[in-house]
C-alpha positions as CSV (number, residue, x, y, z in Angstrom):
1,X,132.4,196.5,7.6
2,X,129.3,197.3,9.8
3,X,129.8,199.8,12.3
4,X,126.8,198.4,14.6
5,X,128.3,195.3,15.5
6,X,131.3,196.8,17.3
7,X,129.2,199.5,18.3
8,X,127.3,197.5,20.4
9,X,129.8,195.3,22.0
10,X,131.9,198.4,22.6
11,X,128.2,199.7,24.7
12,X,128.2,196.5,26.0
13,X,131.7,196.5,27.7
14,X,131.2,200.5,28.5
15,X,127.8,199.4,30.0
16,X,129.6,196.3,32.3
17,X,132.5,198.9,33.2
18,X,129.9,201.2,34.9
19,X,128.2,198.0,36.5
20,X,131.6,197.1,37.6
21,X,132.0,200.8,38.9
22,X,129.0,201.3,41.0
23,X,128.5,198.1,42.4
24,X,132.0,196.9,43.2
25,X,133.6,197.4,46.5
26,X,137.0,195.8,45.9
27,X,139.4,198.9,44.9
28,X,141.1,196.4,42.4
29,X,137.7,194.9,40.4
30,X,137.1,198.8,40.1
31,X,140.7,199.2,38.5
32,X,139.2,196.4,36.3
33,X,135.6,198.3,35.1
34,X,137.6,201.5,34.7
35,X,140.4,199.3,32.6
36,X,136.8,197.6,30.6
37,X,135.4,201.0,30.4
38,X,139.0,202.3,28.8
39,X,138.6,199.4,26.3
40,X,135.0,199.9,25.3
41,X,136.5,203.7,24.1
42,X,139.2,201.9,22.4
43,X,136.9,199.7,20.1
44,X,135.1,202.5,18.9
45,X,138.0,204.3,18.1
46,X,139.5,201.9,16.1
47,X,136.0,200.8,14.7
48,X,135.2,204.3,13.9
49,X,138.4,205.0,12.4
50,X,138.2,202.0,10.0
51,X,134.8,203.1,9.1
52,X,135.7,206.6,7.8
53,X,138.6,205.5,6.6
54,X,140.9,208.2,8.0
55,X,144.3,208.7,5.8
56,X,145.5,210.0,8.9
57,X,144.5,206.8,11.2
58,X,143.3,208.9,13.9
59,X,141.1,206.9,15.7
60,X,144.3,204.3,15.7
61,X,146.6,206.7,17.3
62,X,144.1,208.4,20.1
63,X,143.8,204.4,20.9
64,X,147.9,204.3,21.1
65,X,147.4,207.4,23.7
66,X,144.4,205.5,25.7
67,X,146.2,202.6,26.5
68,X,149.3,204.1,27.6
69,X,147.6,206.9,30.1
70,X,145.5,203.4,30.6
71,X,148.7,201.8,31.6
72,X,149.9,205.1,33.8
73,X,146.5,204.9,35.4
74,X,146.6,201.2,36.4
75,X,150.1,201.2,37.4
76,X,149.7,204.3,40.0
77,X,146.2,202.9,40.8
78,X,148.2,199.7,42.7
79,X,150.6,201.4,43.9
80,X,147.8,203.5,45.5
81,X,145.5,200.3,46.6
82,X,149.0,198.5,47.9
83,X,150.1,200.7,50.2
84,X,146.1,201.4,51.4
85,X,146.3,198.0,52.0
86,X,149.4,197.8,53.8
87,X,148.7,200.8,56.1
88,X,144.8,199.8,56.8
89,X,144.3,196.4,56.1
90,X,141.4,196.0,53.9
91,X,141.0,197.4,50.2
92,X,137.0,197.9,50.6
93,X,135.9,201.0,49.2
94,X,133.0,201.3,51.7
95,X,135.7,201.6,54.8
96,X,138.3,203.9,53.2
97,X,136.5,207.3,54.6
98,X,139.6,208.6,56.2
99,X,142.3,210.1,53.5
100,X,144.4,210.7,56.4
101,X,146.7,208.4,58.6
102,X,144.5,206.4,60.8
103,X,146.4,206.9,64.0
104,X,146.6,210.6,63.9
105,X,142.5,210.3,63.8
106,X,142.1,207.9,66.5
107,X,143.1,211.2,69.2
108,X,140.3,213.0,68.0
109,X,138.1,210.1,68.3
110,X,138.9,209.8,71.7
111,X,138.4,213.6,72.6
112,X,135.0,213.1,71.7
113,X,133.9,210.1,73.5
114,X,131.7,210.9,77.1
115,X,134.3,210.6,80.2
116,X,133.1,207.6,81.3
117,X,133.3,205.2,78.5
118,X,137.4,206.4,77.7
119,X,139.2,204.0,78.3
């Protein structure tokens, strides 16, 4: 077997995942690139491993380990972008800047506006 042809499709996918990454602003098509990104890591694993030819199967168990943290990760990753989207209304990246409750923020917000313009 050739180790360059899964080699560069697993770039490929790693390469999209980063893509996916930076440019996205959707919490859940980032899940996705970090999910692409997890998969690119598994295809090398397993390529590398069939390429050596471990005894052992290595490669085939770290992939085992991957996609279960993989699944942890994605599963606390909604439960995280569900309730952001419950308690904020939007699952943009760009406007999630406050880690804190929104209404315990709007106060502040109001102590520093000019005495005029309060309303």
């Amino acid at each position: 077997m050739h180790l360059v042809y899964p080699a560069v499709l697993a770039a490929l996918l790693f390469c999209v995942g980063v893509y996916g990454v930076l440019a996205r602003r959707n919490v859940v098509l980032v899940l996705m690139s970090v999910e692409l990104m997890l998969n690119a890591v598994n295809l090398n694993l397993v390529a590398f491993d069939a390429w050596l030819r471990d005894a052992v199967h290595a490669g085939q168990a770290l992939t085992l380990f991957t996609i279960t943290v993989a699944a942890a990760e994605i599963g606390l990753g909604l439960a995280v972008v569900l309730l952001v989207f419950r308690t904020r209304g939007t699952a943009d990246v760009d406007r999630l800047t406050l880690l804190g409750d929104p209404s315990e923020a709007a106060p502040e917000a109001a102590a520093t506006e000019p005495e005029g313009r309060a309303a």
